[in-house]
MMTF fields as JSON, N, C-alpha, C and O atoms, coordinates in Angstrom:
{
  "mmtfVersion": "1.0.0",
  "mmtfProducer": "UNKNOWN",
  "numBonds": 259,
  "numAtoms": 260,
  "numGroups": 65,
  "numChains": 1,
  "numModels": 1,
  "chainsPerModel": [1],
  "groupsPerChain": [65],
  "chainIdList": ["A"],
  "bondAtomList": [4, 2, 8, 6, 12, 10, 16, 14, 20, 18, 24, 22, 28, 26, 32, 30, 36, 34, 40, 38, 44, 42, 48, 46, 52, 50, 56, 54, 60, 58, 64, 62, 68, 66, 72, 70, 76, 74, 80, 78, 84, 82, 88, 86, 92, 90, 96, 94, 100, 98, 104, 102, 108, 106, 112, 110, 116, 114, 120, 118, 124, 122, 128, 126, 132, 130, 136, 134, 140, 138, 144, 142, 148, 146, 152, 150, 156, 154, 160, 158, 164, 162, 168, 166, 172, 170, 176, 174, 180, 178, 184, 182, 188, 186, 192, 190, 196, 194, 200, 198, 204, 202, 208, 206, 212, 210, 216, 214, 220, 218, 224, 222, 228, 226, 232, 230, 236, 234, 240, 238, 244, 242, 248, 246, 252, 250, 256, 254],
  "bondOrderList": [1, 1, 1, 1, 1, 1, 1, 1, 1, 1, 1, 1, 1, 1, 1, 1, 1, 1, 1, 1, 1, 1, 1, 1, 1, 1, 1, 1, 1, 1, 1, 1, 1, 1, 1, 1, 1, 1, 1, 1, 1, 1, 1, 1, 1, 1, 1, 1, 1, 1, 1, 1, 1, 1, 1, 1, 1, 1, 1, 1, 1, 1, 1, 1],
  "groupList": [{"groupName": "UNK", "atomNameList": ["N", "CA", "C", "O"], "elementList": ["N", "C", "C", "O"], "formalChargeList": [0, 0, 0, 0], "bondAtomList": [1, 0, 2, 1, 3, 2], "bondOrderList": [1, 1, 2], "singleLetterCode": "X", "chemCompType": "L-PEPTIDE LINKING"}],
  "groupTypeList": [0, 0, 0, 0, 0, 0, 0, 0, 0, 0, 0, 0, 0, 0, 0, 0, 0, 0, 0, 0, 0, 0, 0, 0, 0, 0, 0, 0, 0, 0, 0, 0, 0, 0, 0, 0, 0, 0, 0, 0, 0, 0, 0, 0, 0, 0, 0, 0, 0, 0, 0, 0, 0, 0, 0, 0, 0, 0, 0, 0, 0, 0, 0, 0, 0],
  "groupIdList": [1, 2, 3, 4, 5, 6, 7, 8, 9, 10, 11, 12, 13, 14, 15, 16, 17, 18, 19, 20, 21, 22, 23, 24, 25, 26, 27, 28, 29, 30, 31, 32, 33, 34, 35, 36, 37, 38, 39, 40, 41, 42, 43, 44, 45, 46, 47, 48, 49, 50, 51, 52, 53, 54, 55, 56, 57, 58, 59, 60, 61, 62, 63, 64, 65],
  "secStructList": [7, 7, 2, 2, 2, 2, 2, 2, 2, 2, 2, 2, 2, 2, 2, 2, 2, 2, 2, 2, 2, 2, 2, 2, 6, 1, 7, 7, 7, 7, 2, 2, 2, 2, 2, 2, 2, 2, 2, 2, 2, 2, 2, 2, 2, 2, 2, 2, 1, 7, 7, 7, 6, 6, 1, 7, 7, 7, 7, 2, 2, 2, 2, 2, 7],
  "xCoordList": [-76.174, -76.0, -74.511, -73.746, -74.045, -72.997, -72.395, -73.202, -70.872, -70.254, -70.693, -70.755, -70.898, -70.974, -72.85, -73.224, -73.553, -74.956, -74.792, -75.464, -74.211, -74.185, -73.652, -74.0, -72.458, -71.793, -73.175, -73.581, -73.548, -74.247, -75.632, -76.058, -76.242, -77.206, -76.556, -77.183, -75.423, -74.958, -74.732, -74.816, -74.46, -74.146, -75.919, -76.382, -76.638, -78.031, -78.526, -78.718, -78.721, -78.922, -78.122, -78.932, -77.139, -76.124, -76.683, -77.278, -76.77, -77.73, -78.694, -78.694, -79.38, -80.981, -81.145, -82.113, -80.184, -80.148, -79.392, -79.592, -78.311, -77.523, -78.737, -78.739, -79.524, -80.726, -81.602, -81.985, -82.0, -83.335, -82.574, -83.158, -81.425, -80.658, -80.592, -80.977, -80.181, -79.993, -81.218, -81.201, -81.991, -83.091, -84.119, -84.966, -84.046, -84.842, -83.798, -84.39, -82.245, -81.752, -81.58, -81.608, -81.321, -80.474, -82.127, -82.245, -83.145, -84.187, -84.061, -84.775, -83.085, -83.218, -84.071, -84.22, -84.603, -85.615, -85.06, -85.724, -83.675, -82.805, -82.885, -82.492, -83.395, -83.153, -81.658, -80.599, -81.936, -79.668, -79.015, -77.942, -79.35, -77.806, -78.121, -77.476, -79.186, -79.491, -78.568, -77.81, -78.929, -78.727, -76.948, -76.396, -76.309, -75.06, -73.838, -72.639, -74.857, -73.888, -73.938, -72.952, -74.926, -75.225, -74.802, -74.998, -74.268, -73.385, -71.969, -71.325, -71.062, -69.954, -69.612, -68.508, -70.986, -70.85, -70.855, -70.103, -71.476, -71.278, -69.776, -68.944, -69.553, -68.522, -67.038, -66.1, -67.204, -66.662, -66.215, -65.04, -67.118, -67.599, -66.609, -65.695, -67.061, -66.402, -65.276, -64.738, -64.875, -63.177, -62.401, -61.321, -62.659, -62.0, -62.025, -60.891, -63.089, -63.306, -63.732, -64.698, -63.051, -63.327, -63.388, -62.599, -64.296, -65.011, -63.145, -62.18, -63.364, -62.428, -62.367, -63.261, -61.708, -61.458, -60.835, -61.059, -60.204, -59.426, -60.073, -59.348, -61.309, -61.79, -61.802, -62.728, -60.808, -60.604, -61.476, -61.832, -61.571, -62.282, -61.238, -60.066, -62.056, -61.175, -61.821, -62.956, -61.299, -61.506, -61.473, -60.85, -62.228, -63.052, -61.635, -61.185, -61.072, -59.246, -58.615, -58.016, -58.491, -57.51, -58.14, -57.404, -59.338, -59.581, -59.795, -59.74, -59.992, -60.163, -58.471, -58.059, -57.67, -56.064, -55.223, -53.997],
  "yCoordList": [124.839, 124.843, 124.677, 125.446, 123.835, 123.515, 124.778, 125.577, 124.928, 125.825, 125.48, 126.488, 124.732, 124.265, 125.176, 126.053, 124.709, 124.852, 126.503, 127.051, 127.126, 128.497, 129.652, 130.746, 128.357, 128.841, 129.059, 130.129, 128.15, 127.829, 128.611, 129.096, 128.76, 129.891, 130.902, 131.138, 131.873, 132.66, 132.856, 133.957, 131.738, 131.956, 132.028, 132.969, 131.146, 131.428, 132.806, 133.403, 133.289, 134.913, 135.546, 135.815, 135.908, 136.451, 136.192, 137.199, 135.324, 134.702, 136.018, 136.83, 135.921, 135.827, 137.664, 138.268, 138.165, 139.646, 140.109, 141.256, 139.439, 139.363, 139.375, 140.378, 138.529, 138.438, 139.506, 140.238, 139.734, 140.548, 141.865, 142.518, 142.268, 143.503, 143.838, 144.812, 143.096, 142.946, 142.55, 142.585, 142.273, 141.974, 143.707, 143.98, 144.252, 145.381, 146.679, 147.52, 146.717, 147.767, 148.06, 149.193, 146.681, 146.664, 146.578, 147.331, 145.969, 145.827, 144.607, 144.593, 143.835, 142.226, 141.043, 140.108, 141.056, 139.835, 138.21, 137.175, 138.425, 137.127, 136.905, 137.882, 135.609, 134.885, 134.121, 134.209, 133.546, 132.384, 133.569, 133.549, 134.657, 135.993, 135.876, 135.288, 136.497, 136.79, 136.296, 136.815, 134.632, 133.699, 133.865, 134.116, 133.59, 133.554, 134.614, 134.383, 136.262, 137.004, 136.865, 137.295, 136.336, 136.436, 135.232, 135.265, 134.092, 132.968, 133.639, 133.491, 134.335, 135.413, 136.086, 136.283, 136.563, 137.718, 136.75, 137.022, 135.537, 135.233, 134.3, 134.352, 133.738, 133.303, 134.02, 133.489, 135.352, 136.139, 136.664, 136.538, 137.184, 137.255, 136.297, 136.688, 134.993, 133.971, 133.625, 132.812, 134.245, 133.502, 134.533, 134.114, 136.497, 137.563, 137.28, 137.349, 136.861, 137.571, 135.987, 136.034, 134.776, 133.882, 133.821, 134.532, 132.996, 132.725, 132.69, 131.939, 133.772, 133.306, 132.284, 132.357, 131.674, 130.484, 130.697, 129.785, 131.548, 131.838, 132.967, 133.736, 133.205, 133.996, 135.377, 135.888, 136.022, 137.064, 138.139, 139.307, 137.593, 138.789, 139.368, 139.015, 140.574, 141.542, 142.676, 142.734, 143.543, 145.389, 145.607, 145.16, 146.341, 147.036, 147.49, 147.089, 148.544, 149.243, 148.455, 148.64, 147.381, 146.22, 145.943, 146.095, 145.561, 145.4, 146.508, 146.22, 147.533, 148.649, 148.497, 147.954, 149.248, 149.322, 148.309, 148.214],
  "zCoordList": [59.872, 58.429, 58.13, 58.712, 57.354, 56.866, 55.901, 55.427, 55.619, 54.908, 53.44, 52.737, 53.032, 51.517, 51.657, 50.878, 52.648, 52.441, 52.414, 51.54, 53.02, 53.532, 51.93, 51.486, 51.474, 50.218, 49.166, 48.711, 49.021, 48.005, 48.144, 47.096, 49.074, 49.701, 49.182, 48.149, 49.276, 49.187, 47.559, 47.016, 46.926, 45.293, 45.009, 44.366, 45.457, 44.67, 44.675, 43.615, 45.709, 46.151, 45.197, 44.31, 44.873, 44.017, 42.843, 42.459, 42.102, 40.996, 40.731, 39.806, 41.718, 41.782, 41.794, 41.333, 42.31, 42.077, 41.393, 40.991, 41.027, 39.733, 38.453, 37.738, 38.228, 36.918, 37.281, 36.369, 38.473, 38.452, 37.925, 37.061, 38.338, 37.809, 36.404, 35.758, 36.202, 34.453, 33.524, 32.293, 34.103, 33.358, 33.759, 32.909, 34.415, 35.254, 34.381, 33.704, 34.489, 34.193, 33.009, 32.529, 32.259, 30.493, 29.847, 28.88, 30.122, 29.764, 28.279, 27.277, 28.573, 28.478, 28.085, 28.871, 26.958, 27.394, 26.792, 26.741, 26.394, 25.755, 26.998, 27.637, 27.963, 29.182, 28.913, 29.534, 28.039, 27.878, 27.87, 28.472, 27.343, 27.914, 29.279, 30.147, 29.38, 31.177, 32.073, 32.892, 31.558, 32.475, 32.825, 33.896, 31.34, 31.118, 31.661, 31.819, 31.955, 32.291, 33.863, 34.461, 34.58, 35.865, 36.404, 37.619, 36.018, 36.306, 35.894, 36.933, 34.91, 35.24, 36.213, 36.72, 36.545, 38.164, 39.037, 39.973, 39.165, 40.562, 40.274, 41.178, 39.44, 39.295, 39.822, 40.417, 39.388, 39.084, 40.708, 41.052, 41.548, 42.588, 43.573, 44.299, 43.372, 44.207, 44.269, 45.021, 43.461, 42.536, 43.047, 43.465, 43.242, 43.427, 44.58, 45.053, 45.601, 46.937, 47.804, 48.566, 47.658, 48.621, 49.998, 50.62, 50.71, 51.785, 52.794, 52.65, 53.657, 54.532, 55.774, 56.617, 55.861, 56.81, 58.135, 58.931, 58.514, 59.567, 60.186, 60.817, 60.119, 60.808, 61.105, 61.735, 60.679, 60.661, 59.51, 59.663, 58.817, 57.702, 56.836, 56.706, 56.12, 55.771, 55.817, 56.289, 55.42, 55.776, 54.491, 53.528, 54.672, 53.301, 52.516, 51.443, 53.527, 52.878, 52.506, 51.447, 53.13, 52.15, 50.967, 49.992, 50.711, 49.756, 48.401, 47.205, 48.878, 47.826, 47.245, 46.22, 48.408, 48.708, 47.555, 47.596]
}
């Protein structure tokens, strides 16, 4: 599986429990909000915390830190 295929696997999932959340917790039934705040989170998501390339990772402490 390619990085783009793996990315994008990874944003749909995010999506997909991103909506079931918000639709299950806030009790939601506007779907275009739904939709709209759960493309934010993953947006949101991808943009704070990008896919590292060099292999190394990161540690949870750096990131809280």
């Amino acid at each position: 599986m390619s990085k783009d295929d793996w990315a994008k696997k990874e944003k749909r999932e995010l999506f997909c429990k991103a909506v079931n959340s918000i639709m299950m917790n806030e009790n939601k039934e506007d779907i275009v909000d739904v939709l709209k705040t759960a493309k934010t989170i993953v947006d949101t998501a991808f943009k704070n915390y990008p896919d590292n390339t060099d292999g190394k990772g990161e540690q949870i402490e750096d990131i809280i830190n």
